[in-house]
N, C-alpha and C positions, 0 to 999 in steps of 0.2 A: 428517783429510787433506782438503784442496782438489782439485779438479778442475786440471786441466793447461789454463787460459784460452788454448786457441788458435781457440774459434768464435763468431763474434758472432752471439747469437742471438735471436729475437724470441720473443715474451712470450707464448707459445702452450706448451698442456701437452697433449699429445695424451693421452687414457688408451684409447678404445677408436676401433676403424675398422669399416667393412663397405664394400665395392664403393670408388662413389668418393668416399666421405665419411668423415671422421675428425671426433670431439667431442673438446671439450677435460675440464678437468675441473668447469667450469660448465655442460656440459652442450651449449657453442655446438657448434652442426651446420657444418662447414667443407667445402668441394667443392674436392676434391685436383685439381690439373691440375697436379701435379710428381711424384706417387710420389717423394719422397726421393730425387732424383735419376735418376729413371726407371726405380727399382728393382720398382718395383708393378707387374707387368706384366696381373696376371689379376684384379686389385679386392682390398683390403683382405679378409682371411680368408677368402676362397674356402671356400667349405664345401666340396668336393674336396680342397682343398690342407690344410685341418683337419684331415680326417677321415686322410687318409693319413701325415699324421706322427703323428697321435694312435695310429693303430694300431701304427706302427713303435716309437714311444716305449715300447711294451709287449714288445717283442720283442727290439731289439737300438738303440742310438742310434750305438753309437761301436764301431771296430776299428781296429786300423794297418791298413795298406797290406801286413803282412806275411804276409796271409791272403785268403782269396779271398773278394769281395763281388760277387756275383753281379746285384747293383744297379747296379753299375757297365756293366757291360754291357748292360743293359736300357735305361737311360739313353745309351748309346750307338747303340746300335742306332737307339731311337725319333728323337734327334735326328739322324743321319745320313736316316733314311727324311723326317721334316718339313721339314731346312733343304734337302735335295736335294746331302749332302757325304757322300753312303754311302763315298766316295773316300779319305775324309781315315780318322786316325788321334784318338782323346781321349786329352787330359789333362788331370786335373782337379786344381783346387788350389784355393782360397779367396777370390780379389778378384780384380780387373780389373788394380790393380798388377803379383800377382804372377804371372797370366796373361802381362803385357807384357812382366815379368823373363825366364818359360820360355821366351818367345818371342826374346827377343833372346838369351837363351843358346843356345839351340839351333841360332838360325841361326848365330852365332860358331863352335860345335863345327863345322857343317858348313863353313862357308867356310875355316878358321881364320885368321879376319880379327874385325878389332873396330871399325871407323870405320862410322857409321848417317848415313841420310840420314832427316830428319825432315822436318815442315813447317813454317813460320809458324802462329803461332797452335796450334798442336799441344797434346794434354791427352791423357798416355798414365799416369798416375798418379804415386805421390809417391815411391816408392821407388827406393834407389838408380839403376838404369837405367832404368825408367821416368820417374824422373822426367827422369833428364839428356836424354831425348828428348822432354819436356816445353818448349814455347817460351814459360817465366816464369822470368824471373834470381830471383824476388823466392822461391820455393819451391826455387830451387838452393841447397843449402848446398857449401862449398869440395869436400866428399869428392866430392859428384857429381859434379862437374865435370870431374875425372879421365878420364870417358869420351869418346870421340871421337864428336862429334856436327856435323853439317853439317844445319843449317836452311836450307831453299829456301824461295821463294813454292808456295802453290797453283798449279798449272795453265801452270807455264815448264816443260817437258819439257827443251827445251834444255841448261837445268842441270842438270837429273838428268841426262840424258845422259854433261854434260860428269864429272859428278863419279864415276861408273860406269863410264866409262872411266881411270879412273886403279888401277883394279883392287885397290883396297885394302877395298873396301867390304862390311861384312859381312851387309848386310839395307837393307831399304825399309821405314819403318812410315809409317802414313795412316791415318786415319780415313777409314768410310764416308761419315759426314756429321761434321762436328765438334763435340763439344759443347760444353766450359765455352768452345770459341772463339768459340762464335759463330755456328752453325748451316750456317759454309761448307763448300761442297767442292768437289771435283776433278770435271771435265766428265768426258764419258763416251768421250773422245775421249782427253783426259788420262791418264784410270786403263787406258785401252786400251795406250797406248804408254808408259806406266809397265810395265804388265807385257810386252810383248814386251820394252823394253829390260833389264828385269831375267832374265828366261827366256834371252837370251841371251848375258848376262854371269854367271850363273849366282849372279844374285844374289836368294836368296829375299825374296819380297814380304810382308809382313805386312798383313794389314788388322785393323786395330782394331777390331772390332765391339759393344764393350762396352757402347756408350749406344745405340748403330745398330741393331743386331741384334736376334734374338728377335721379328720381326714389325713391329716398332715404326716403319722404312720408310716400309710398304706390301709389302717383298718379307719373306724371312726373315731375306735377308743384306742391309745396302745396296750391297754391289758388286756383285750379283744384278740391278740397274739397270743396270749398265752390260755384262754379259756375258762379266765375265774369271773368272780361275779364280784365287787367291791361293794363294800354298806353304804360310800360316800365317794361322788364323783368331784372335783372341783373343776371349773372351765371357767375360759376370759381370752385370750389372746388374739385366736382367728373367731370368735364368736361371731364379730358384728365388724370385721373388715376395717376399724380402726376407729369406732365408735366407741366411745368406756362402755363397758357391762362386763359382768361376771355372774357366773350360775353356782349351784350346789344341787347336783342332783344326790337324790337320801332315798334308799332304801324304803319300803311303801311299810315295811314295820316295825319303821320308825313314826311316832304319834306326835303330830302339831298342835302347839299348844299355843293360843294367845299372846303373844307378847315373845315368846321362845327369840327368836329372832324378827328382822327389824333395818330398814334404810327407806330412807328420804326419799334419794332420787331411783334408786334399785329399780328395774322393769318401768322405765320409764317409757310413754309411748312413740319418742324418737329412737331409745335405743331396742324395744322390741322389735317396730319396723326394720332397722339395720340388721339384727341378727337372724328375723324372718326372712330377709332379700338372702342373706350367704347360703340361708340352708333350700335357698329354692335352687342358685345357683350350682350346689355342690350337686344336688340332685339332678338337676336339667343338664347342666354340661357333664355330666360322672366324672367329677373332681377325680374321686382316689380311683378308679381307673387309671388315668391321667397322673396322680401321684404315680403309681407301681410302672407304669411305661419308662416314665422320664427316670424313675430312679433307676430301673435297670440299666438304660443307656446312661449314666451318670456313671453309674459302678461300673460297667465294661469301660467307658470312654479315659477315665482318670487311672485307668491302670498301666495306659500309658507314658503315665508320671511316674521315674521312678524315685524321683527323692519323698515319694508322698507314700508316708510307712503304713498305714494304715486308715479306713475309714470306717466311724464307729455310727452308728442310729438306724433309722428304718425310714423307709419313703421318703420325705421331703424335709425328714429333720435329720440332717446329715453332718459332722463333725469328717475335716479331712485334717488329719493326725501328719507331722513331719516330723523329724528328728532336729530343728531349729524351732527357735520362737519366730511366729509370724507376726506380729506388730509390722514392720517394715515393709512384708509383705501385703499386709492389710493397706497399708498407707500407697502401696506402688500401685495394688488395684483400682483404688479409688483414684488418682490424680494420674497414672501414668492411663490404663485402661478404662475407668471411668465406669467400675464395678463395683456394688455395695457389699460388704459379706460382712460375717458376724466375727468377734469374739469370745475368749472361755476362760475359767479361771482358769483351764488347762492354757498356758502360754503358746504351745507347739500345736493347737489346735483350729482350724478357718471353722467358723459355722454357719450353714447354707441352709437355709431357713426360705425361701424364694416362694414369692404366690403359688398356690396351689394348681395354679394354669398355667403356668410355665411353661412353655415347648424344648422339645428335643436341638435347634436349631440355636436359641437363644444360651443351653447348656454349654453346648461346642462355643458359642463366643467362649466361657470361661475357661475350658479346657484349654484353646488357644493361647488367650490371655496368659492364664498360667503357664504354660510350655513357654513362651516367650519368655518372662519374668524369670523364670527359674534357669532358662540356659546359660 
């Protein structure tokens, strides 16, 4: 049996990692500034994050949902007191998709309405309703499309406005910051009067905080920058350090009901353990501390780039913006200097997505890097 060829992938065999470094199977020493999509939030095998599934692995790995895990709640609690949402409600399921799915299901139960206002450039995953609030035709297959989806720009309030008064509408999804888009977002002015207009059309707000989230900023949440309060959080990516889960934090007035929502393996007690060890981590070492330090010295250090025209995100989820497409450049990172970095549907855009623990030293490798490359 063959592999299902839907990823193009470059000529890298990762076998072991530590912090923020992965070797291949030659042995090269490679400096991660993508965590696989900004999954790695606490460095490659955290010896905390080791050590506490290794112990779980001995005890219990897996239960349904039809019995009480008591992990579950632990994990709640701790992230409620860290991200400052003791307010809201978890639910836990397995990816950032199917977080997206709960989320737009839920807010449809409540309104009992099914028309979403998304944005331009929007990446809210692949599956059925996530993806149809995804703004790429090219990942829409015919079934999606079935859902009612209304695409805005960024930052025209007016429109949402207009489209929120037509009272059909059953939710708002957004991104904190954007990712596979492009590193844009919504002003602070913007996601302000995004949420009063939905507060009082009684249309719940989602924020996606799937790439955003977990520190990664500078805040816990990125709509934490701006001062609103969203009805529906989505998380998954730095959750649990490269464990599958995904959460829905809901609004406390919002009412659960029986059978409402619903997963198998969802808060399973290997993956609560994993995403209990990151938030002991972010806590004990003060992660976004450490975010806001390194991104400053990132921002002062790359200005001395000049072909690099601008840099768009906040703390550790950083888009550097050129006037050329970087493909080639991506590709000299990796095989010439032996640097991970991300891509966007923006072509001209690097995205630097790097453990949450990253130091100020291991940056300067890249800034080097880059100055070489670029001369």
């Amino acid at each position: 049996m063959e592999l299902f060829n839907v990823y193009p992938l470059y000529n890298v065999t990762p076998v072991k990692a530590k912090g923020a470094y992965v070797w291949d199977e030659n042995n090269t020493k490679y400096l991660d500034l993508y965590g696989g999509h900004g999954v790695i939030s606490i460095g490659h095998t955290h010896p905390h994050y080791v050590n506490l599934l290794s112990e779980q692995l001995t005890k219990i790995g897996f239960y349904s949902n039809s019995i009480q895990n008591p992990l579950q709640q632990k994990l709640a609690n701790k992230l409620g007191k860290l991200s400052g949402c003791d307010n809201y409600n978890l639910f836990l399921c397995n990816s950032g998709a199917e977080a997206n799915e709960n989320a737009l299901k839920l807010a449809s139960f409540v309104t009992g309405k099914s028309r979403i206002v998304a944005f331009n450039n929007s990446f809210h995953g692949r599956t059925s309703a996530a993806v149809a609030v995804t703004d790429n035709a090219t990942i829409n297959a015919p079934i999606n499309l079935q859902q009612e989806v209304t695409f805005l720009p960024l930052n025209a309030i007016e429109l949402v406005i207009n489209e929120l008064e037509k009272e059909d509408v059953a939710a708002v999804i957004i991104e904190g910051i954007q990712g596979v888009g492009g590193l844009d977002e919504g002003t602070t002015e913007f996601f302000q009067e995004v949420e009063e207009i939905c507060n009082k059309k009684e249309v719940p707000l989602i924020l996606d905080e799937i790439q955003s989230g977990y520190g990664r900023s500078g805040q816990f949440f990125a709509f934490q920058h701006h001062h609103i309060q969203p009805d529906i959080i989505t998380i998954a990516k730095g959750m649990a350090n490269g464990f599958p889960i995904g959460g829905v934090l809901i609004a406390d007035k919002y009412e659960a009901k029986f059978g409402m929502l619903g997963t198998t393996f969802g808060g399973n007690h290997l993956a609560c353990v994993a995403a209990i060890s990151v938030l002991d981590v972010i806590e004990e070492e003060s992660l976004i501390k450490n975010v806001n330090e390194v991104s400053n010295y990132f921002l002062e250090e790359i200005k001395a780039i000049s072909q690099v025209k601008k840099v768009k995100g906040k703390g550790l989820m950083l888009g550097v913006e050129f006037n050329f497409e970087v493909a080639e450049l991506r590709k000299k990172l990796i095989f010439n200097k032996h640097i991970f970095t991300g891509g966007a549907s923006n072509k001209k855009l690097l995205r630097i997505l790097p453990p949450l623990n990253i130091n100020k030293e291991q940056i300067t490798v890249f800034i080097n890097a880059l100055k070489e490359l670029l001369a």
